[in-house]
KESE-879839 format. One record per residue (C-alpha): residue in three letters; x, y, z. Coordinates in steps of 0.05 Angstrom, whole numbers, padded with zeros to 5 digits, always signed. Each point is the difference from the previous one (the first is absolute). Example, Ala and Ser with C-alpha at 12.3 -4.5 7.8 and 13.67 -1.06 7.14 Angstrom:
! KESE-879839
ALA+00246-00090+00156 SER+00027+00069-00013 
! end
This chain:
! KESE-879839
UNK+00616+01832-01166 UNK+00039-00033+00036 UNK+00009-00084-00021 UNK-00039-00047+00041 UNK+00041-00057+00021 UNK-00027-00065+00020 UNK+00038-00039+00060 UNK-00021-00081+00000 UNK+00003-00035+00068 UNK+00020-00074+00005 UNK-00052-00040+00032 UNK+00010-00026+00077 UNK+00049-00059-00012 UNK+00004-00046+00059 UNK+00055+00019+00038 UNK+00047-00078-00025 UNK-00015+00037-00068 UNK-00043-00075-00019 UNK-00070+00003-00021 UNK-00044-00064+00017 UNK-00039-00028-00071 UNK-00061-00023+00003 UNK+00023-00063-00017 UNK+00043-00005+00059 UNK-00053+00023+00049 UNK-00045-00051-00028 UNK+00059-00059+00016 UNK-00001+00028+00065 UNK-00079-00006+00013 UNK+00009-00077-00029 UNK+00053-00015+00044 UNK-00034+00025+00062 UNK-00064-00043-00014 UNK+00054-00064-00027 UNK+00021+00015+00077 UNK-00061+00015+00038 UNK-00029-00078-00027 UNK+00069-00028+00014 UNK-00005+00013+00075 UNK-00079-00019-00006 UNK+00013-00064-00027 UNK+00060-00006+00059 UNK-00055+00022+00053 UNK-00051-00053-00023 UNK+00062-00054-00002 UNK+00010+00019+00064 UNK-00073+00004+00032 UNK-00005-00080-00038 UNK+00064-00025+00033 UNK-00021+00029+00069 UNK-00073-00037-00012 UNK+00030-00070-00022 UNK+00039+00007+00071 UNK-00058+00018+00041 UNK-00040-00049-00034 UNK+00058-00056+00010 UNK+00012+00012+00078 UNK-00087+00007+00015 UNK+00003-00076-00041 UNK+00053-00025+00046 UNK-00019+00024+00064 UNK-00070+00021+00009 UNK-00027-00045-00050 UNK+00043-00058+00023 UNK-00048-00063+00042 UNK+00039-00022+00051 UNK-00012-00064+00032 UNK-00027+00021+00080 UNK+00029-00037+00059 UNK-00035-00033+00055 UNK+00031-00011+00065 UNK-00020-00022+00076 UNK+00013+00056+00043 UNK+00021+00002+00077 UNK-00027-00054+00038 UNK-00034+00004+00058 UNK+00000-00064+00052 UNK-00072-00020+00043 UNK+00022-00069+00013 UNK+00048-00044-00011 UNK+00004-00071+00016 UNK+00033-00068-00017 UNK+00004-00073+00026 UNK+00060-00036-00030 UNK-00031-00067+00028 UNK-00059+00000-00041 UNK+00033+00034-00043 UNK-00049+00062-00002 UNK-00005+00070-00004 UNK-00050+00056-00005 UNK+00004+00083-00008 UNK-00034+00069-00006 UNK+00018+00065-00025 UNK-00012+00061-00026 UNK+00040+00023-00068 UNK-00011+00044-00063 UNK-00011-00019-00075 UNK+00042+00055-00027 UNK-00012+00012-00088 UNK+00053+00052-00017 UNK-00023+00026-00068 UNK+00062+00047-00029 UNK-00040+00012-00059 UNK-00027+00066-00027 UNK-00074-00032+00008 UNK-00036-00029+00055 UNK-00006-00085-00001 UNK-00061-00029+00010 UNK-00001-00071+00014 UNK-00043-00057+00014 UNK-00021-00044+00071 UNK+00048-00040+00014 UNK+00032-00052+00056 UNK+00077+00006+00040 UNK+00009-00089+00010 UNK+00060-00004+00067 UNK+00034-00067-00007 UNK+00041-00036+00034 UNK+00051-00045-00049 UNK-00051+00013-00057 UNK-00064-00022+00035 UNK-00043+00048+00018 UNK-00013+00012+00068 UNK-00053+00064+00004 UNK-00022+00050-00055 UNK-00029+00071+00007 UNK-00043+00045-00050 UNK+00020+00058-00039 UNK-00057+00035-00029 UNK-00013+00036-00060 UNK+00035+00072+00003 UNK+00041+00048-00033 UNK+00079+00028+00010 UNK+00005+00075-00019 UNK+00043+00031-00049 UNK+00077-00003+00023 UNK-00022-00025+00076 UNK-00003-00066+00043 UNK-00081-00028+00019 UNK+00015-00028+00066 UNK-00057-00065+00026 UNK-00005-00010+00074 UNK-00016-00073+00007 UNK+00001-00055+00060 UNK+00038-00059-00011 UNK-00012-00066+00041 UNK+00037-00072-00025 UNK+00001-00063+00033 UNK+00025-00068-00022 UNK-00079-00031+00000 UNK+00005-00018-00082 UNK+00079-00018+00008 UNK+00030-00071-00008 UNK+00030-00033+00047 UNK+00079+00035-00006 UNK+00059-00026+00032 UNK+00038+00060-00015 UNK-00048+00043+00027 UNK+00011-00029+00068 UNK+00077+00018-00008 UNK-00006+00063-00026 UNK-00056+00021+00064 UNK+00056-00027+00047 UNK+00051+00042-00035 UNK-00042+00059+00022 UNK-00009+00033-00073 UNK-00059-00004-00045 UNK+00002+00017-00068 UNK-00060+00015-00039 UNK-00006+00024-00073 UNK-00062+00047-00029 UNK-00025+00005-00071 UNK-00052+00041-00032 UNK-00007+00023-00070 UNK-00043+00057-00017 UNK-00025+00017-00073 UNK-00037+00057-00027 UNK+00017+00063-00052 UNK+00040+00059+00004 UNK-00031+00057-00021 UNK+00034+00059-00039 UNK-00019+00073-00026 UNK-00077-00027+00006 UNK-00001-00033-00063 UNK+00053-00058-00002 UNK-00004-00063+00046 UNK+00050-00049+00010 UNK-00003-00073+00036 UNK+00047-00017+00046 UNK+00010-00045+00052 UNK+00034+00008+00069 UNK+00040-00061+00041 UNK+00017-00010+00069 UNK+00048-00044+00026 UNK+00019+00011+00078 UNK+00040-00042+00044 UNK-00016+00005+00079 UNK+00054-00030+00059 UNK-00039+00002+00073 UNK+00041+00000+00060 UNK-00045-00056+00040 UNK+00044+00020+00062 UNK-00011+00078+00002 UNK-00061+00004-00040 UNK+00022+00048-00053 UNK+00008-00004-00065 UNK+00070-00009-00011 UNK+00002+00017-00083 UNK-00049+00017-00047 UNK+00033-00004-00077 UNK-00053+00019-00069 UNK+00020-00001-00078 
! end
C-alpha cells in the first residue's frame, strides 16, 4: 500500500506576520475607557465653565437694580403772566411725570408730590399717585400745573428778573417704592428729580427745560 503522507498547514497569520496577545488587547480596551472619561471629565469642565458665565452675565445684567429716573416732560403753556411792579407772576400748564424703569422688573412706587419753586421757595405743587413703571419702559403722568407767587416773599430780584423777560423755575419730586425681580426678590429704591425751567415772558414759550 501505498504510504500515507500527512501535509500540516500553517494557521492564517495576519498578513504584518504580528499576532495581537491578549495582554495587549486588554491595554487597548483600558486605554479606550482611560480616554472615553478623559474627554467626559473635559465635557463636564466645559458644561461648568459655560454655567459660571451664564450665571455671571444674568447677575450683572438682569439681576442688576438700577436706580429709575424721573423727569418733567414737554411743557405745555395755558397762561402765562407776570407784573414786574408788584413783582408777581402766575402760570398753567400741562406736562408729564415720566418714571423710566430700565430694569428687568416692573417698579412700583408710592403717592407722592412734584414742589415748583422759584429760588427754593415753593411756589405750586402737583400730585403723583400711587402707580407702577413696567419692566424696561417709561410710566408717563399727565398732570396740570398752575403756580403763582401768593405764598412768596416780598423779592427784589424777582422784579428784575420779570423785567429781564426770563423766568426760571426749578421742580423736585422724589418717588420711592421696590423693584421687583423674577417674582421672588424685591429691592427698595428711590427715584429723584431735579428740573430747571427758563420761561420766555415775551413769547410765552418755554425757552429751556434741563432734568438730572
Amino acid at each position: 500500500m501505498a504510504e500515507k503522507t500527512h501535509q500540516a498547514y500553517p494557521s492564517a497569520a495576519p498578513a504584518n506576520g504580528y499576532t495581537r496577545s491578549d495582554g495587549e488587547s486588554l491595554v487597548s480596551e483600558d486605554e479606550l475607557k482611560r480616554q472615553k472619561r478623559i474627554k467626559l471629565f473635559t465635557y463636564i469642565g466645559i458644561f461648568i465653565v459655560f454655567q459660571i458665565i451664564v450665571m455671571t452675565v444674568f447677575g450683572l445684567t438682569v439681576m442688576k437694580v438700577k436706580t429709575p429716573k424721573v423727569r418733567l416732560g414737554e411743557i405745555d403753556i395755558q397762561s402765562l403772566n407776570s407784573v414786574p411792579a408788584t413783582p408777581s407772576f402766575d402760570t398753567s400748564f400741562t406736562t408729564q411725570i415720566r418714571v423710566k424703569n430700565t430694569n428687568w422688573g416692573p417698579y412700583k412706587f408710592d403717592a407722592t408730590t412734584a414742589t415748583f419753586l422759584y429760588q427754593g421757595v415753593a411756589v405750586g405743587q402737583v400730585s403723583i399717585p400711587k402707580s407702577k413703571a413696567g419692566m424696561r419702559s417709561t410710566k408717563k403722568i399727565n398732570v396740570e400745573v398752575s403756580l403763582n407767587t401768593d405764598g412768596l416773599p416780598s423779592s427784589s430780584t424777582l422784579g428784575s428778573e420779570l423785567n429781564s423777560g426770563i423766568l426760571t423755575l426749578t421742580s423736585e419730586a422724589k418717588l420711592t417704592g421696590k423693584v421687583e425681580l423674577m417674582l421672588i426678590m424685591k429691592k427698595k429704591k428711590s427715584a429723584s428729580m431735579d428740573c430747571t425751567i427758563a420761561f420766555d415772558l415775551s413769547t410765552k414759550t418755554v425757552k429751556t427745560l434741563q432734568c438730572k
